[in-house]
C-alpha positions in Angstrom: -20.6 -36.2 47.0 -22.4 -33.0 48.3 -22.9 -32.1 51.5 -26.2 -33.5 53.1 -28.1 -32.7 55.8 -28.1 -35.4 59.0 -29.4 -34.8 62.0 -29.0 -34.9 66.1 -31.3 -36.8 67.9 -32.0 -38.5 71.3 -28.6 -39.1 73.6 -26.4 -37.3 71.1 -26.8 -39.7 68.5 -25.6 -38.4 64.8 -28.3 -39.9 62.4 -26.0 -40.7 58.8 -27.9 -40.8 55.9 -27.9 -43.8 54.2 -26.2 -43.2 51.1 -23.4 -41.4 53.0 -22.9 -45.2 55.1 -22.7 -46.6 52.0 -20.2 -44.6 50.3 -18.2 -44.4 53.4 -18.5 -48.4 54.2 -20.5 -48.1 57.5 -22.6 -50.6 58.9 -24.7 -50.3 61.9 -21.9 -50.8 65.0 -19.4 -50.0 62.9 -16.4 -47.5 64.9 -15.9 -44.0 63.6 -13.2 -42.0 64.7 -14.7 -37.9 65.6 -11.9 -35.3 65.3 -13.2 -31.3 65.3 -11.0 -29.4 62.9 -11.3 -25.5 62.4 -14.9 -26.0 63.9 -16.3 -28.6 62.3 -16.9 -32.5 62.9 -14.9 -34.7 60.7 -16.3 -38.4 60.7 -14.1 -40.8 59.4 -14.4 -45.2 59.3 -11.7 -46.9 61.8 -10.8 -49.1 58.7 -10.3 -46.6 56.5 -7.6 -44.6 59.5 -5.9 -48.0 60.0 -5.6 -48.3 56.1 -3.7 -45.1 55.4 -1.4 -45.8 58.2 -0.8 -49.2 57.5 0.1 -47.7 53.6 2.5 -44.6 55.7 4.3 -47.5 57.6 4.7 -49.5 54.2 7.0 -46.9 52.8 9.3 -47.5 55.4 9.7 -51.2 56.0 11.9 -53.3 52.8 10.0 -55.2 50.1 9.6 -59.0 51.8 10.4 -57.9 55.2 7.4 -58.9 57.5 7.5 -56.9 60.7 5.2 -59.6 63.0 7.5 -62.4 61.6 10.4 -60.5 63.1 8.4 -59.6 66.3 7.3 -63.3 66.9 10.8 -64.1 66.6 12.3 -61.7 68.5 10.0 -63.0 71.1 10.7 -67.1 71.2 14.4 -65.9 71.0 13.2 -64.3 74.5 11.4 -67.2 76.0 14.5 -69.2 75.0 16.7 -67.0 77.3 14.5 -67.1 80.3 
């Protein structure tokens, strides 16, 4: 996609055009994360951040392993021993 203008208006809002929300995801509500790199503003979707690190982590954990099973267990193991 090229780069498109969008603009600044009242109380710091960034106005998104609309095809840019829609190739991106966004709905109106919907968190962004904001992150300034080498001078410019880089918008990204929350879902879309979660996403890739939720793919990073799966790299490390076994096939059929599932990390909250474990965790829930861990924890009534805990309550048993109080």
């Amino acid at each position: 996609m090229n780069a498109q203008r969008g603009k600044l208006v009242s109380g710091g809002r960034l106005q998104v055009p609309a095809d840019i929300r829609r190739a991106l995801g966004l709905a109106d509500g919907d968190p962004v994360l904001l992150r300034i790199v080498d001078g410019e503003l880089h918008v990204r979707p929350v879902h879309n951040a979660l996403s890739r690190v939720q793919a990073r982590l799966r790299a490390h954990i076994p096939a059929g392993i599932s990390l909250s099973d474990e965790l829930i267990a861990e924890r009534r193991q805990a309550s048993e021993h109080e």
